[in-house]
C-alpha positions in Angstrom: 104.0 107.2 104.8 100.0 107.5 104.4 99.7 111.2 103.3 103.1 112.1 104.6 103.0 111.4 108.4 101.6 108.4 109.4 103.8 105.2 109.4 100.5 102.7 108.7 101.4 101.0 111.9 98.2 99.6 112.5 96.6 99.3 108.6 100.0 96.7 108.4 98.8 94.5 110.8 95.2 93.7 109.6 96.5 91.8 106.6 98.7 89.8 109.1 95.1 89.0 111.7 93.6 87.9 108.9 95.7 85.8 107.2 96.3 83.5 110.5 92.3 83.9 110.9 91.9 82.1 107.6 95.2 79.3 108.2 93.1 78.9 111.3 89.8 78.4 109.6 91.5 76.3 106.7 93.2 74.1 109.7 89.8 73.8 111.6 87.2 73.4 108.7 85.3 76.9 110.4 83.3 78.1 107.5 83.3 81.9 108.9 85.8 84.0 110.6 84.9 87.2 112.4 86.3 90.7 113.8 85.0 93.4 116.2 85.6 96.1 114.0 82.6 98.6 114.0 81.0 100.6 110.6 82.7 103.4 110.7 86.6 103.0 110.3 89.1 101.3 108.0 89.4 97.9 110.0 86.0 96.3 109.0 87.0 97.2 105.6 91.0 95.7 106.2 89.5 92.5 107.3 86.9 91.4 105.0 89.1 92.4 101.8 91.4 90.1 103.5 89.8 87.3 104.3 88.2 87.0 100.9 91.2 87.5 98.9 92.7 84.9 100.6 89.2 82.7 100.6 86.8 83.9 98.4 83.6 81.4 99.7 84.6 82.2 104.0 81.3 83.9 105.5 82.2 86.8 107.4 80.4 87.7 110.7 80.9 91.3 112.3 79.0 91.7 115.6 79.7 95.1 115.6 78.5 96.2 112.6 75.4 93.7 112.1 74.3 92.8 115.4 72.5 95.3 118.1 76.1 95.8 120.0 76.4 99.9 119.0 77.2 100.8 123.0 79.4 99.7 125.4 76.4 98.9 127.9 74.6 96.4 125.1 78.5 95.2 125.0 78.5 94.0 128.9 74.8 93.2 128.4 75.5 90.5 125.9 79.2 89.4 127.7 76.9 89.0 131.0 74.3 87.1 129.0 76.4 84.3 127.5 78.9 84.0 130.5 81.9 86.0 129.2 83.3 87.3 132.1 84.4 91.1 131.7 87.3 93.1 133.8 86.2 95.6 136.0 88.5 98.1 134.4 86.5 98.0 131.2 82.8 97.9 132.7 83.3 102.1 132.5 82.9 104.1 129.3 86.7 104.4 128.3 88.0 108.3 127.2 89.6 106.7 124.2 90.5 103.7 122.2 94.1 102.3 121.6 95.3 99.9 119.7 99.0 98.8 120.1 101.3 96.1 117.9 104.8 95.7 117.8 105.6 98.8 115.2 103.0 101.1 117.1 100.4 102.5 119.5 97.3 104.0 118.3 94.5 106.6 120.6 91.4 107.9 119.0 87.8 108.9 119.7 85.7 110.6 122.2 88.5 112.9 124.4 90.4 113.1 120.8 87.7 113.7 118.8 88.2 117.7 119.4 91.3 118.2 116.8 91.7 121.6 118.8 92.0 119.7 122.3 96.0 118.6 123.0 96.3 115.1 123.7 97.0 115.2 128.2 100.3 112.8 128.5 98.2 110.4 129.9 97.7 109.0 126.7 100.8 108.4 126.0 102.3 104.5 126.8 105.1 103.8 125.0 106.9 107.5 124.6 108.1 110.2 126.9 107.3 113.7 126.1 110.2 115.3 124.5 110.2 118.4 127.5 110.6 115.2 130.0 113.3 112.8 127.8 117.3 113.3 129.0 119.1 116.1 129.2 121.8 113.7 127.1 122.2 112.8 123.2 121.8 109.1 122.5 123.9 107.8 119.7 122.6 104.7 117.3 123.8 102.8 114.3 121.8 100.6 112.7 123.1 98.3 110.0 121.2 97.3 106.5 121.7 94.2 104.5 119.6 94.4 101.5 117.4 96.6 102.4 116.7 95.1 106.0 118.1 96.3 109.6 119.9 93.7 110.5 122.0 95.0 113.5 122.0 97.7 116.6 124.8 99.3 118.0 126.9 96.4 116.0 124.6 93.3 117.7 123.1 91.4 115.0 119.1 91.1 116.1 115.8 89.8 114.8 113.7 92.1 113.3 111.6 91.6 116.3 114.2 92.3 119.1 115.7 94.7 116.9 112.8 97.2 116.8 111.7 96.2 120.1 115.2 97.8 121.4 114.8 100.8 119.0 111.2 101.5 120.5 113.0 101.4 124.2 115.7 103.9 122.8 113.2 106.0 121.0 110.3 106.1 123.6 113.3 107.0 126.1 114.0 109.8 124.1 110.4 110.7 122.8 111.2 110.1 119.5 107.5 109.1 117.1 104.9 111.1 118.3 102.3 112.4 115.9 99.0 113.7 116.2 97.2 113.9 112.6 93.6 114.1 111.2 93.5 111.5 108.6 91.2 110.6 105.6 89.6 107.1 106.4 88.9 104.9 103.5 85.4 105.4 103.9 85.1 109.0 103.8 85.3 110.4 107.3 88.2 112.1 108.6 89.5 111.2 112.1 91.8 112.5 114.5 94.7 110.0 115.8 97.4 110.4 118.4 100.1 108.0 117.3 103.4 106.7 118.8 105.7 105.1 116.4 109.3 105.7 118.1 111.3 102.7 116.6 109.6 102.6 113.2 110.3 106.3 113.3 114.0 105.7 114.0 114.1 103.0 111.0 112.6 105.3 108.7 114.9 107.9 108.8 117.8 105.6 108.8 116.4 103.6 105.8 116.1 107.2 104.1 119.6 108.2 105.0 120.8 104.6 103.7 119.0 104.6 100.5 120.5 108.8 99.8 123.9 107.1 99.0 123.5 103.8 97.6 120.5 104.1 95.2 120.8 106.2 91.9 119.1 109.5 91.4 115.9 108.0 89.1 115.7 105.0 91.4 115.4 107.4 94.6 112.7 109.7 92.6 110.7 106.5 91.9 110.4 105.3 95.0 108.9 108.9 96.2 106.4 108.5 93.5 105.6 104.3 94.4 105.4 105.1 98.3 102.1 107.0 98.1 100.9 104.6 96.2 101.9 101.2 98.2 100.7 103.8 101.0 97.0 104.2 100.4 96.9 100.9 98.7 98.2 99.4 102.4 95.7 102.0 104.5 93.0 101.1 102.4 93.3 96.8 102.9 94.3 96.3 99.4 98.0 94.3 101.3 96.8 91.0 98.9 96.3 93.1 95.7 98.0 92.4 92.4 98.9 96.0 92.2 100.4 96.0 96.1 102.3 92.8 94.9 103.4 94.3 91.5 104.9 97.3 93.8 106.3 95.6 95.9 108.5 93.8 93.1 109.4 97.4 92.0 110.7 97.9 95.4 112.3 94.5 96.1 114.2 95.0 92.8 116.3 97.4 93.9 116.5 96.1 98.1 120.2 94.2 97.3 121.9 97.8 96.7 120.7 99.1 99.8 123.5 98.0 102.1 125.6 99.6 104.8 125.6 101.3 108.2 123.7 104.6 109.8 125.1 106.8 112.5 122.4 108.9 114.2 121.6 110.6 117.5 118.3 110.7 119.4 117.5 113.5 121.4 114.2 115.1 122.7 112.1 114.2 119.9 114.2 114.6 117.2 116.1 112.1 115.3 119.7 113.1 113.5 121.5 111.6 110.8 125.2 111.8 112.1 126.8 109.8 108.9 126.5 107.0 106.7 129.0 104.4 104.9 128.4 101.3 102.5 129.0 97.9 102.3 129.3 95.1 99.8 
């Protein structure tokens, strides 16, 4: 958790972009690689330390940042220009910006900008709001092997379909919302409305899995490492020695943490029911 709240759901999936950006320039001989981040958020910053730990000598375009692209109406300008063709729906200025991956969905800017303005439920895509989830209690057990969720409701899954059916049963039961004004890496603060219901499920289940099969220094530790991976994660450092020499601490102890979570989902709130281990 980035200072405490956020579950880095997009600052994880940079490093993944722009590893497959550099396989792809390695398999096509491209000497650059490029990203539409802008200059003033972590992204631009996520890719390029990226792409150059992974190749040092790859040039690095960003139309964004370097060329005359700063508006949405020099955006269609250029699109027009060079015969890209661009949808009607996105020819108007849009209230807000999201970004959406597996693990999460992501709004900022202009409407959100106001940290004293609620979020209208408009914005919201993959959750219901708690006041509108079922009148009912949904009950969940997820299953760990070595650290990893590995079955729901007693179905072995991929890790894919496995959170993809947690974000069904969480956005159901409006289970990840958070709305937070977060330190960027360089220097501003911005306000985000994020909804993170299966990672948010996972989270708590991992927690509830670790309280009874790691030891009491072990489970201190990992407090103390996990604002450290954090910000190094948030901040594009994913290919760093010191991410990697963390990540050993953490894999060290992943074999002990092995068993099954009972919970219950309900209006927001997530509740650890029971827990029980396994060899």
């Amino acid at each position: 958790l980035y200072e405490g709240i956020y579950l880095l759901g997009t600052s994880i999936a940079r490093p993944l972009i722009a590893k497959r950006q550099i396989e792809i320039a390695n398999l096509t001989n491209a000497d650059a690689v490029s990203h539409g981040a802008t200059g003033k958020g972590n992204d631009q910053v996520r890719f390029e330390i990226g792409y150059y730990s992974l190749k040092p000598n790859i040039k690095v375009i960003a139309p964004g940042r370097e060329w005359d692209l700063s508006s949405r109406t020099s955006l269609i300008a250029y699109a027009e220009k060079h015969q890209i063709p661009v949808p009607k729906d996105k020819r108007g200025d849009a209230p807000f910006s999201v970004d959406a991956n597996l693990l999460h969905v992501s709004a900022e800017g202009k409407i959100l900008e106001d940290p004293w303005i609620e979020p209208e439920e408009y914005i919201f895509s993959r959750t219901k709001s708690p006041f509108d989830a079922p009148n009912k209690v949904t009950e969940i057990t997820i299953d760990f092997k070595d650290g990893d969720p590995v079955a729901l409701n007693g179905k072995h899954l991929s890790p894919a379909s496995l959170l993809y059916e947690l974000n069904i049963l969480g956005g159901e039961n409006g289970i990840g919302r958070i709305d937070l004004v977060e330190n960027r890496f360089v220097g501003m603060k911005s306000r985000g409305v994020y909804e993170t219901p299966g990672g948010t499920i996972l989270y708590e289940a991992h927690r509830a899995m670790e309280s009874v099969t790691l030891d009491k220094e072990t489970m201190h530790k990992k407090e103390r490492v996990m604002a450290a991976y954090a910000e190094l994660v948030y901040n594009g450092y994913w290919f760093s020695k010191k991410r990697i020499n963390l990540q050993k601490i953490i894999d060290k102890n992943k074999n002990k943490v092995n068993g099954t979570v009972s919970l219950k989902v309900y209006k927001g709130n997530v509740t650890i029911m029971s827990r029980k281990t396994s060899s």
